[in-house]
MARDREN-113210 format. One record per residue (C-alpha): x, y, z; residue number from 1. Coordinates in steps of 0.001 Angstrom, whole numbers, plus 500000, padded with zeros to 6 digits. Layout:
REM residues N
       u       v       w  num
       X       Y       Z  NUM
...
***
This chain:
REM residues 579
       u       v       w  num
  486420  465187  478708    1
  488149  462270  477462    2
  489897  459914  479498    3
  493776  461503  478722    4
  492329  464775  480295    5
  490842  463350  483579    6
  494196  461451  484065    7
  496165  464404  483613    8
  493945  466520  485536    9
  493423  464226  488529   10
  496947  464225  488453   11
  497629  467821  489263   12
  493892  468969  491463   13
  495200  466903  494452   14
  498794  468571  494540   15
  497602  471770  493783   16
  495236  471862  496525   17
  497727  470376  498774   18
  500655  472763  497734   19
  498276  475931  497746   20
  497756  475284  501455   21
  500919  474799  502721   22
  501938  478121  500351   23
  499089  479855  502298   24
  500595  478615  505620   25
  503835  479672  505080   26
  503093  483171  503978   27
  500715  483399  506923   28
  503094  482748  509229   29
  505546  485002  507754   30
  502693  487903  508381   31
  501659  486893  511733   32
  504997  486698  513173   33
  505136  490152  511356   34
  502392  491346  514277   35
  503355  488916  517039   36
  504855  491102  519698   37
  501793  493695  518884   38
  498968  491262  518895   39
  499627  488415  521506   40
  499226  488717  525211   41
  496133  490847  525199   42
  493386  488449  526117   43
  492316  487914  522518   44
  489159  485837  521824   45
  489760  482485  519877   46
  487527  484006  517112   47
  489065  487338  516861   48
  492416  485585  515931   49
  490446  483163  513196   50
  488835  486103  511690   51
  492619  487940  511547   52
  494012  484520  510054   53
  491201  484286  507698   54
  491945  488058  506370   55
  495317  487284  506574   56
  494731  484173  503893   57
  492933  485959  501541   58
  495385  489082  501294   59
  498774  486370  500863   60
  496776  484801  497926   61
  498679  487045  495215   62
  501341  485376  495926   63
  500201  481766  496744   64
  498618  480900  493481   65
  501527  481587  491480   66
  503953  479268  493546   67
  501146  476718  494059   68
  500611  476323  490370   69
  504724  476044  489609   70
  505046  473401  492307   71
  502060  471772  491767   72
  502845  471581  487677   73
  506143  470433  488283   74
  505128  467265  490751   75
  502057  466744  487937   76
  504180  466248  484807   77
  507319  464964  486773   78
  504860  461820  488450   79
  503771  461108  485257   80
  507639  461416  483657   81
  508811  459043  486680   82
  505798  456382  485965   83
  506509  455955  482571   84
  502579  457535  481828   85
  503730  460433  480073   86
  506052  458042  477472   87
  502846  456223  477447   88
  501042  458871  476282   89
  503425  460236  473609   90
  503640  456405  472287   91
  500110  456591  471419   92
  500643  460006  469094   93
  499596  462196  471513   94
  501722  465338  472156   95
  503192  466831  474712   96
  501020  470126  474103   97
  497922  468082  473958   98
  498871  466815  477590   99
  499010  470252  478939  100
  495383  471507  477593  101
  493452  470429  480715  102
  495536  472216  482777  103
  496039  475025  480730  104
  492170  475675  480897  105
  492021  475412  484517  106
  495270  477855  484773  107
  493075  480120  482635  108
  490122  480256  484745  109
  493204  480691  487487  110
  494221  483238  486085  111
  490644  485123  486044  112
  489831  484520  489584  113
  493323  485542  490804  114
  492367  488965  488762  115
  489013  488991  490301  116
  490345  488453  493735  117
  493205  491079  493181  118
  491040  493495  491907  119
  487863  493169  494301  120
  488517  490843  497018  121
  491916  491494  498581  122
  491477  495242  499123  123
  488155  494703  500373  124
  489883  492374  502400  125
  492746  494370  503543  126
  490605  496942  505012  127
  488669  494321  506789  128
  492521  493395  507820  129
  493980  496723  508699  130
  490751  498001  510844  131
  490928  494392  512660  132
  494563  495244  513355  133
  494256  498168  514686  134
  491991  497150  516712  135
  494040  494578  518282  136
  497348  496445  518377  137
  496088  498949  520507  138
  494078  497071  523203  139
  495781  496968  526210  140
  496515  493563  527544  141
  495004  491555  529716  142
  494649  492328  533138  143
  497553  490002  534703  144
  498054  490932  538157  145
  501380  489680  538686  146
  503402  488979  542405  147
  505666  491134  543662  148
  505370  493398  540441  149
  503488  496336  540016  150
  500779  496454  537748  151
  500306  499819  535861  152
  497940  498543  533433  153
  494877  500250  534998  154
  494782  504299  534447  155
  495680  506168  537476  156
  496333  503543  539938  157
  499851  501371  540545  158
  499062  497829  542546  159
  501523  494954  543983  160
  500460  492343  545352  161
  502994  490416  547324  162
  501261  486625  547496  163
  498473  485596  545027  164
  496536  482776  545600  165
  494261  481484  542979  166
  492809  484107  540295  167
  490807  486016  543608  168
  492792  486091  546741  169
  495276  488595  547379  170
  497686  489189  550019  171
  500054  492327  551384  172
  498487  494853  549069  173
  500137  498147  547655  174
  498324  500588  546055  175
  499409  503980  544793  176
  496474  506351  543633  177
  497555  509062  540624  178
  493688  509315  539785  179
  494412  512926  540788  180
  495623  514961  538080  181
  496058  518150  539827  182
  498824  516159  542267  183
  501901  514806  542086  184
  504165  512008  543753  185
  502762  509757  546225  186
  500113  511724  547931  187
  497965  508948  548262  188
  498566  505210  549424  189
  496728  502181  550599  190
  497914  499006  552452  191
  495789  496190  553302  192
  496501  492583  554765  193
  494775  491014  551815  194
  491800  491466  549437  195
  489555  489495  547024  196
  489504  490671  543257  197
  486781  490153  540743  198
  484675  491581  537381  199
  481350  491666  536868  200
  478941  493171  534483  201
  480164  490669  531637  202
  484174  491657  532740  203
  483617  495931  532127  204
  484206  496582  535878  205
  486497  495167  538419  206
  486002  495394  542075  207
  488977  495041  544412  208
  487658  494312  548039  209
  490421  495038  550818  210
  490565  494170  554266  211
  492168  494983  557269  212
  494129  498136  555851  213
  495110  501705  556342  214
  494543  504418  553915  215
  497361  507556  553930  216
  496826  510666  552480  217
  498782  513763  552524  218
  496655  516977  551281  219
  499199  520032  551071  220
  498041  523005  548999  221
  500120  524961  546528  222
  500558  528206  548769  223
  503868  529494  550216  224
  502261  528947  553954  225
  500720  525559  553978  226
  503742  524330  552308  227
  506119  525791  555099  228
  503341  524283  557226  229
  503411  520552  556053  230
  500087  520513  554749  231
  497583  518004  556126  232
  498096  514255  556802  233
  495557  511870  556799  234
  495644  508535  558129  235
  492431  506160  558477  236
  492193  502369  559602  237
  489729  500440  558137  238
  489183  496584  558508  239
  487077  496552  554587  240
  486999  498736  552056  241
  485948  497982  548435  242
  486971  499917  544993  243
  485750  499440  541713  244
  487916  500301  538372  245
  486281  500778  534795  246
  487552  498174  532390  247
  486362  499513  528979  248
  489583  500698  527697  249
  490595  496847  527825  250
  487989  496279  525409  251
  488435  495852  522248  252
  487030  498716  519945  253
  485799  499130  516700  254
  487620  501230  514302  255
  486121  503351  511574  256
  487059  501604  508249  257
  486758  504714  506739  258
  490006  505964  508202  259
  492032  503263  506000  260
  490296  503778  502570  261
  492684  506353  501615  262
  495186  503318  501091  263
  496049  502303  497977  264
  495870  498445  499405  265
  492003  498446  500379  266
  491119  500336  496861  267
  489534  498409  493858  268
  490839  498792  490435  269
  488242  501636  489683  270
  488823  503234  492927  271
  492589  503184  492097  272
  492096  504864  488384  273
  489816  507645  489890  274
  492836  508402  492454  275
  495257  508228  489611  276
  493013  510692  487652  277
  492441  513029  491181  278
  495843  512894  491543  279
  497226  513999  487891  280
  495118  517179  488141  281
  496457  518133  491346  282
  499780  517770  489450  283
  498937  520398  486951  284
  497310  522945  489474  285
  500324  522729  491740  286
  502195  523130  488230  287
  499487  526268  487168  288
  500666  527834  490556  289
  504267  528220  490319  290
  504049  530248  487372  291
  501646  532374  488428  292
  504018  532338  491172  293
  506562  533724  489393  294
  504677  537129  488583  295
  503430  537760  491965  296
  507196  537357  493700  297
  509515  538557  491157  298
  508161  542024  490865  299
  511103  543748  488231  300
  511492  541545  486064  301
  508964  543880  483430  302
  506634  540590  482848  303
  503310  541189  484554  304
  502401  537411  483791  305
  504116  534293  482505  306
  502101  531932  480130  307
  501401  528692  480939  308
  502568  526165  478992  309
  500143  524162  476895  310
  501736  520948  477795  311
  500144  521850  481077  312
  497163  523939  480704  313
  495592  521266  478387  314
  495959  518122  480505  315
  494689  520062  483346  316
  491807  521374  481080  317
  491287  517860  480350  318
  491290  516538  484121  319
  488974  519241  485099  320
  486458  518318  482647  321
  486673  514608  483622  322
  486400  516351  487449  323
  483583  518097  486435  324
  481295  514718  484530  325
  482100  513003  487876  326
  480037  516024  489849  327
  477713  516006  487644  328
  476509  512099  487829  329
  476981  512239  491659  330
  474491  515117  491343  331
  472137  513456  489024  332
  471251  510764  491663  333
  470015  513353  494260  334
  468303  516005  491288  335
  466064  513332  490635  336
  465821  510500  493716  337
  462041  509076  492604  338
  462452  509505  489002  339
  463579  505694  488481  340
  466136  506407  485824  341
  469119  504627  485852  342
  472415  507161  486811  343
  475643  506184  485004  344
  478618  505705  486826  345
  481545  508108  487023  346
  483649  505465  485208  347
  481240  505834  482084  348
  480887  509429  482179  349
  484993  509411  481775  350
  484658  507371  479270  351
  482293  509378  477257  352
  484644  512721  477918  353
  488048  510892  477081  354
  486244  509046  474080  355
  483639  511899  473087  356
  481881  509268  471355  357
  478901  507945  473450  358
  476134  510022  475050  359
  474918  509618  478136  360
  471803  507163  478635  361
  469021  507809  480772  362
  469855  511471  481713  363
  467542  514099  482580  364
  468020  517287  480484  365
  469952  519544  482708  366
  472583  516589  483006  367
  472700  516092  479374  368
  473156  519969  478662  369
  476242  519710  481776  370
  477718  516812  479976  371
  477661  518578  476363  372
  479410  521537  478315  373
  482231  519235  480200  374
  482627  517441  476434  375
  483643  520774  475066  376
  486124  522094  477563  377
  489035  520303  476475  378
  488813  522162  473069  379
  487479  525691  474729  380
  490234  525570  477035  381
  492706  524567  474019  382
  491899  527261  472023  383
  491977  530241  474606  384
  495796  528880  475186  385
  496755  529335  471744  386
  494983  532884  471587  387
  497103  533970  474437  388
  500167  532647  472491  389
  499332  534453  469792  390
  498585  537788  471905  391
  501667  539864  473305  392
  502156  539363  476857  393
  501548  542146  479427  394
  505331  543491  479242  395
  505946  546734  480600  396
  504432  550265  479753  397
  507992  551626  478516  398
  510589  549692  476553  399
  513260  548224  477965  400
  516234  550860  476783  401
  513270  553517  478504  402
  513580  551117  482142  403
  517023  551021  482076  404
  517848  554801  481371  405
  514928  555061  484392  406
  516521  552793  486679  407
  520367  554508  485925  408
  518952  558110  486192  409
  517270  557121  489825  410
  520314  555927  490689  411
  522869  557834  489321  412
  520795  560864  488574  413
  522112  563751  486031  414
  521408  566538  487501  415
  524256  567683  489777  416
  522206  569821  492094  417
  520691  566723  493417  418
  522405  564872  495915  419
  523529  561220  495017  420
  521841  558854  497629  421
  523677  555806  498105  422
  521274  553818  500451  423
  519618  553166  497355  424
  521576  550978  496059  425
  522535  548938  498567  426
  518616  549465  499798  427
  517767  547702  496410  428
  520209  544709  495902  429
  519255  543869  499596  430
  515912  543888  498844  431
  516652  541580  495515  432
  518432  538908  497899  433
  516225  538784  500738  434
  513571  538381  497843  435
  515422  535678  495686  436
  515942  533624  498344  437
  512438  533536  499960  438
  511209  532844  496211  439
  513896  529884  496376  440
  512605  528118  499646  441
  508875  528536  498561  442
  509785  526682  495218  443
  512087  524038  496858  444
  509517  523658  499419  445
  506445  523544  496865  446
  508481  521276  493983  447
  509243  518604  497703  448
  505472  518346  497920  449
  504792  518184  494001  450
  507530  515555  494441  451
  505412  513670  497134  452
  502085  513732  494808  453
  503891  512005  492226  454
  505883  509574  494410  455
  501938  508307  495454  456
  500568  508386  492115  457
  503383  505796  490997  458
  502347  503953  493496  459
  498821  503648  492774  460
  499980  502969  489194  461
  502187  500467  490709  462
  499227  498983  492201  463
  496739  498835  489756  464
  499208  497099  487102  465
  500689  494350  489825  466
  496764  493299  489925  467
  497065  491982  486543  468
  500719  491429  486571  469
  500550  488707  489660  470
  497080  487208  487789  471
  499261  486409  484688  472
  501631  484892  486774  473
  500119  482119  487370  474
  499889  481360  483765  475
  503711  482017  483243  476
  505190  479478  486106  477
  502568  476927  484235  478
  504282  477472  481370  479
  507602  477036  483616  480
  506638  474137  485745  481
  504440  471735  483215  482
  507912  471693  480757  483
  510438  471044  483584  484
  508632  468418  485243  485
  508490  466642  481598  486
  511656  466817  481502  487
  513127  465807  484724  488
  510810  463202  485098  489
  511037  463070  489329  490
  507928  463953  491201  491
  507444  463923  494887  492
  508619  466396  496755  493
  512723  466374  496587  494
  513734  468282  492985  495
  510376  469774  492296  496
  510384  472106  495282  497
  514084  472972  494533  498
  513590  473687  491100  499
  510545  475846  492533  500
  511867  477447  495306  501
  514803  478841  493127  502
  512129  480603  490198  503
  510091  481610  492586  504
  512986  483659  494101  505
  513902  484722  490491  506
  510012  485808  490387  507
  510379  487578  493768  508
  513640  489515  493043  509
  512001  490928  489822  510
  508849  491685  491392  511
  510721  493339  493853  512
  513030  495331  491944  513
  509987  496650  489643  514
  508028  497341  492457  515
  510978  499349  493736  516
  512042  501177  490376  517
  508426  501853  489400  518
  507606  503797  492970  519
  510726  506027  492759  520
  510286  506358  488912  521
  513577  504862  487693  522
  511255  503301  485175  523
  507576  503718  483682  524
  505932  502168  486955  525
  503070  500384  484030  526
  506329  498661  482816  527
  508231  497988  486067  528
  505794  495831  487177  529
  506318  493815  484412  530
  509821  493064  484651  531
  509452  489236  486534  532
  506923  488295  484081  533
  509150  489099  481267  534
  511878  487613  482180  535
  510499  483964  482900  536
  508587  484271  480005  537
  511234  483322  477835  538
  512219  480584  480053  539
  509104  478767  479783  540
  508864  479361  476175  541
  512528  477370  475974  542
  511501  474691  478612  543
  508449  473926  476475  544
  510470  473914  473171  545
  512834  471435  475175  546
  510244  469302  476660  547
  508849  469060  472911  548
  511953  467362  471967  549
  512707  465365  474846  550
  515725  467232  475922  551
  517855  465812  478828  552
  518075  469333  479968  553
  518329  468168  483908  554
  520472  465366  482923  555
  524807  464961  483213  556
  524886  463262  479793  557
  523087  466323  477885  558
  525968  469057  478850  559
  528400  466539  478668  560
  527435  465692  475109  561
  527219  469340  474182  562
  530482  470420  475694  563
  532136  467525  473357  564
  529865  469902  470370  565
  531777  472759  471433  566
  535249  470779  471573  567
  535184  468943  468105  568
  535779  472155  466048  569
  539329  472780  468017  570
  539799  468938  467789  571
  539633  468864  464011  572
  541836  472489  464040  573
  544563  470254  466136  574
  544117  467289  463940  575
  545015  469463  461329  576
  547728  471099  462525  577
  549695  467685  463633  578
  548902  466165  460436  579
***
């Protein structure tokens, strides 16, 4: 590394570093003031909330590295602008491009972590995150007798405590016991003088020692007669009593990640094409159905059957052989357990089926003669659609001109003799309607949830596409923030974090938007995802150009100089005209 390099690129590690931090702060605290209210007051361990803010970190990191490289690249070149060591540089015959190749290879290797961490970190993270959460959103909080207040908190029991001294000693003491589910209203109370109030067994029980109370009870059955009789009242003095309450379900428990892996957040980039994949074919069954669901309602219409289309049989065809491969490698590693073969993955059996190049390595024979089959099915299933084209369709037994003189000789029959039945009629067109409509709310109500299916697969396409969207990023506001803080030439942290804030927020309306259009599928969602990145492309491609030339782009004296450009040919017109 020569000595132009480490200037440049001790220049820009220490801001960086210092900028990504305070980035990751700031979008931290955005996300834990997200969960305040649900999280705080609950008795929370100092290292629970450390583990939540270190899960937290990691899963705002998408969005920290890009801003942290902009800011970070505009302080770099704009310190080195305002101390006269960029000019420096470019006296010697060294270019503005050449300045920007140490960086540039760091923002490179960036770029490749950010992909890596996008891909394989953050949604193992997130479902670190979301089963943490859960597991602190619904513990109840901690147990905070309050005075004069009743406390609810523990199941089945209502206590107020008028005087509270210290954490233990209670005095003028209220209870209510609902432990009873069978009874209702206050059938049960306790008063005592005061008590003493304390956990053991590592805080899992709590024992509430009373003294100098009386205990009422009123026992009344649910019969006609002991009701009209008043039932039985109970009152007993006693000078200590002592009850114990069960404190697990203050604990905090330990969700099943398993319940959150069906979001499209805690799924890795291969988890996310396999529910892509799962998804498309049950887009083409539901599709299959509704035109087999057209023969089995609509039973007069003289078609027996209506065709699938082949824009639809063969992509399902297709999905159910890549279905199919997948079954078969899952079923390879339990055929043969001890054989010490290696088992390709699902992801390389798709490959070989969508490719139908590569065989299968390492395979025992029955898996080999499966895979050979699943290859083939695409073309099998191909060719038995275009032999049903080519066949006629199951129409009716009689032609249509026999139907019809059918249908008008039931009824409005020829023969005289026999009496005209008009309940027929009416019989039959009520029939038609009660049938057209229940065919139209099954459709409407099966095209809403083929509707839904594709609504989530955008958004898994959505997903998989912003990993490598946000990774190349980082490389765009580079190519934004090297060529403006050249130019500007002020470093510190005044212009450089205006200049950021307001294309990051150019970044973040894009992203936005894309995210948006791509999930309700105003646009292809592999496209909308796309949208910030192309449109500060071009502005770092013209900032560079700029900083190239030495443009006063940031600077009065350049716009007035070019609106006097756009003045002179008027000028010369009114020269002209005078003259």
């Amino acid at each position: 590394m020569k000595k132009i390099d480490r200037l440049v690129f001790g220049s820009f590690i220490g801001p960086f570093l210092l900028t990504l931090v305070v980035v990751d702060f700031i979008l931290l605290l955005v996300t834990l003031l997200k969960y305040f209210d649900q999280i705080m007051g609950k008795g929370l361990s100092a290292a629970t909330f450390a583990e939540l803010i270190t899960y937290f970190s990691i899963s705002s990191s998408p969005d920290a590295f890009p801003l942290a490289v902009l800011l970070s690249s505009i302080m770099t070149y704009g310190n080195l602008g305002e101390h006269s060591e960029l000019t420096a540089v470019k006296s010697s015959g060294i270019s503005l491009v050449r300045t920007l190749l140490p960086i540039f290879l760091f923002v490179i290797l960036l770029t490749g972590f950010t992909y890596y961490s996008n891909t394989q970190l953050v949604p193992k993270t997130n479902l670190k995150t979301y089963s943490l959460l859960w597991d602190m959103r619904t513990k109840k909080p901690a147990l905070d007798i309050k005075e004069g207040v009743f406390y609810t908190g523990i199941p089945g029991y209502s206590i107020k405590v008028n005087e509270k001294i210290g954490d233990e000693q209670l005095k003028d003491i209220i209870i209510y016991d609902h432990s009873k589910s069978n009874v209702q209203g206050n059938t049960e109370v306790i008063l005592a003088d005061s008590g003493r109030m304390y956990s053991f067994m590592n805080q899992r029980y709590l024992t509430l020692e009373l003294y100098d109370g009386t205990r009422y009870q009123e026992n009344v059955k649910e019969n006609f007669e002991d009701k009209a009789a008043g039932g039985q009242f109970v009152r007993d003095d006693f000078t200590f009593s002592k009850m114990s309450f069960d404190l697990s379900s203050f604990e905090m428990g330990d969700t099943d990640e398993n319940l959150f892996r069906r979001s499209r957040l805690v799924q890795t980039r291969d988890q996310l094409k396999l529910g892509i994949d799962s998804m498309q074919r049950d887009i083409h069954n539901r599709e299959e159905q509704m035109f087999s669901f057209v023969a089995n309602t609509f039973n007069y219409h003289f078609v027996n059957a209506s065709p699938v289309p082949d824009q639809i049989a063969i992509p399902k065809a297709y999905y159910d052989s890549l279905r199919q491969a997948r079954i078969d490698a899952r079923m390879a590693k339990y055929d043969q357990p001890d054989s010490g073969r290696v088992v390709e993955s699902p992801e390389k059996v798709q490959l070989a089926v969508t490719e139908n190049k590569q065989a299968l390595k390492n395979r025992p024979g029955n898996i080999n003669e499966a895979q050979a089959k699943t290859n083939n099915q695409v073309e099998s299933r191909t060719q038995v659609v275009n032999n049903q084209r080519k066949v006629t369709p199951a129409y009716k037994q009689r032609s249509f001109e026999e139907n019809i003189e059918f249908f008008e000789n039931y009824f409005n029959p020829k023969d005289t003799l026999v009496r005209r039945d008009n309940t027929r009629m009416s019989s039959a067109l009520s029939f038609g309607i009660n049938k057209s409509r229940s065919a139209q709310n099954i459709l409407k109500s099966r095209l809403t949830a083929l509707d839904n299916i594709k609504r989530d697969q955008r958004k898994y396409v959505v997903t998989k596409n912003q990993q490598i969207s946000r990774s190349m990023a980082c490389l765009i506001m580079f190519l934004i923030g090297a060529p403006i803080g050249a130019i500007i030439k002020k470093g510190g942290l005044g212009l450089p974090v205006i200049v950021s804030v307001i294309f990051f927020l150019i970044y973040y309306v894009f992203n936005t938007t894309g995210d948006k259009w791509g999930k309700e599928g105003v646009m292809d969602p592999a496209i909308a995802v796309w949208i910030s990145n192309a449109v500060l492309l071009p502005f770092g491609l013209f900032f560079l150009r700029q900083a190239r030339n030495d443009a006063s782009l940031f600077e009065v004296d350049f716009y007035s100089s070019l609106l006097n450009k756009l003045k002179k040919p008027f000028s010369k017109k009114k020269e002209l005209k005078t003259a």
